[in-house]
C-alpha positions in Angstrom: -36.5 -8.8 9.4 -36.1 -10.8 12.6 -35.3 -14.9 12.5 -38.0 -17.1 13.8 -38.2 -16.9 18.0 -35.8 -14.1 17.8 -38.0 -10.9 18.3 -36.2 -7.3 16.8 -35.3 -6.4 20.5 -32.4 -3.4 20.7 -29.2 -4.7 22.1 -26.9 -2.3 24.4 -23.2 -2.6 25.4 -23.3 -6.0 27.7 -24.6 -8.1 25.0 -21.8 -6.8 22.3 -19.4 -7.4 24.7 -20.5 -10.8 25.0 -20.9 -11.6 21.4 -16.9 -10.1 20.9 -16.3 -12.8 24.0 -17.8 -15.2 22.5 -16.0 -14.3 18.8 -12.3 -14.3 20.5 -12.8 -18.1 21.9 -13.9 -19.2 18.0 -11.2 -17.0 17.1 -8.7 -18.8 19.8 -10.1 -22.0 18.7 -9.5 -21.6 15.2 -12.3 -21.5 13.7 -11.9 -17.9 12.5 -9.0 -16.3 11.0 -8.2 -12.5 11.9 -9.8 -11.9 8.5 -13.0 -13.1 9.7 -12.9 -12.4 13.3 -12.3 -8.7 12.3 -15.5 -9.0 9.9 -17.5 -9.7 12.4 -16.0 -8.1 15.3 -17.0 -4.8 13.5 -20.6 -6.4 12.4 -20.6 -7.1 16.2 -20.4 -3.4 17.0 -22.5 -1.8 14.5 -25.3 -4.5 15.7 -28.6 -2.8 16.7 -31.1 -6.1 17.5 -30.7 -9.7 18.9 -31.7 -10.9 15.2 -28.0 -8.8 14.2 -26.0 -10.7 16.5 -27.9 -14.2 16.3 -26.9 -14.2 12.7 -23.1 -13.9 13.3 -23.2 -16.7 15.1 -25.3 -19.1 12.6 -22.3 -21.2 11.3 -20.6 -21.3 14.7 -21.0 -23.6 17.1 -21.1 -23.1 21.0 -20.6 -20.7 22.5 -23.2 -18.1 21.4 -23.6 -15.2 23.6 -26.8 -15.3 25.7 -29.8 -12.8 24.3 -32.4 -13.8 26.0 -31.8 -12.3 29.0 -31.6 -8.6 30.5 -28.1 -6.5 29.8 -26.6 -7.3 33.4 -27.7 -11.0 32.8 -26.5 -11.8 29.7 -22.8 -11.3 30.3 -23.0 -12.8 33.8 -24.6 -16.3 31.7 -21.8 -15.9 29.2 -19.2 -15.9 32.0 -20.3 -18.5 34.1 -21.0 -20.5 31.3 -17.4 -20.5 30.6 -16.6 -20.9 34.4 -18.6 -24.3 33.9 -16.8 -25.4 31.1 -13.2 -24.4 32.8 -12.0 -21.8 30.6 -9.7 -19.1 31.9 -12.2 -15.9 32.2 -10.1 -13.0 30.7 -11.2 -9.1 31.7 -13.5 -7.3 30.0 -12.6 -4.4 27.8 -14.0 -1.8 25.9 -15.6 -3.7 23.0 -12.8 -1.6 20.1 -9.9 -3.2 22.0 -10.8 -6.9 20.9 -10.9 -5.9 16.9 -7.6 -3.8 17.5 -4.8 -6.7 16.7 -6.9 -8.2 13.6 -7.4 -4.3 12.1 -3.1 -3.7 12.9 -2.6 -7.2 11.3 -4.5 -5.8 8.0 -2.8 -2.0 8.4 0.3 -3.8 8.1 -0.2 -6.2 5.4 -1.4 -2.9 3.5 1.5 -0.7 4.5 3.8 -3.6 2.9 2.8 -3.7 -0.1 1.2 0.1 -0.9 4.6 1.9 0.1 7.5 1.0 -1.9 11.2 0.0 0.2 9.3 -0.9 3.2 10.4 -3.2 5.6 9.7 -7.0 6.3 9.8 -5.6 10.0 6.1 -3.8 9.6 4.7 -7.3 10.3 5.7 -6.9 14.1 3.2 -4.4 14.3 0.5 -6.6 15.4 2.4 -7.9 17.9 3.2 -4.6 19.1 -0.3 -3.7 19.6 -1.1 -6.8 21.2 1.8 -6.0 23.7 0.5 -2.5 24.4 -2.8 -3.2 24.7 -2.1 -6.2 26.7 0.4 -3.5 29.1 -2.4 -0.9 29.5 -5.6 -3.0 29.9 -4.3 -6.3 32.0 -5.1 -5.9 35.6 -1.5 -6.5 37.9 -1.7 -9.9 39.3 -1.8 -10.3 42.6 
């Protein structure tokens, strides 16, 4: 069922991207843990409609990623909307590599405790993603 002014309209890849965008700066912000940002990050990317995304965003305040406008439109809002407010634009990457360091986060907390004589040191997996995916996917400064 769609929410009120919110028509059932299929999303496609721009407007998941900006909703993950939008997820990482509540995430950065605080107002999500990893927990919850990795929740919804997959909620984010199993979304179908507007009415999907719109309700991930319910308890959040902004930013929300733009809807209302075509796929090329919406992510260009998003971004300048964040050029406005003076926030560092990061790249954009395939919409997995945002939920990676939350999932390695849980992996490790459950490789901890489900395999007996393992090391404290499993908790610098996340951290090692975050490095590699950080190595492979940043663009060189120039």
């Amino acid at each position: 069922m769609s929410e009120p002014g919110t028509p059932d309209v299929r999303i496609g890849d721009a407007e998941r991207q900006a909703a993950l965008e939008a997820l990482g700066v509540h995430m950065s912000g605080g107002r999500l843990n990893a927990d919850e940002y990795g929740e919804r990050a997959a909620r984010v990317t199993a979304a179908r409609t507007r009415a999907d995304l719109t309700r991930l965003f319910a308890d959040l305040p902004q930013p929300h990623p733009v809807l209302d406008q075509p796929q090329h439109r919406a992510s260009q809002n998003f971004t300048s909307n964040r050029a406005r407010r003076g926030t560092r634009q990061r790249p954009s990457t395939h919409p997995v590599i945002g939920g990676l360091v939350p999932l390695s986060a849980i992996l490790a907390v459950v490789l901890f405790f489900s395999i007996d004589g393992l090391s404290w040191t499993i908790f610098l997996l996340p951290a090692a993603v975050a490095v590699i995916i950080g190595m492979l996917f940043s663009r060189p400064h120039r």
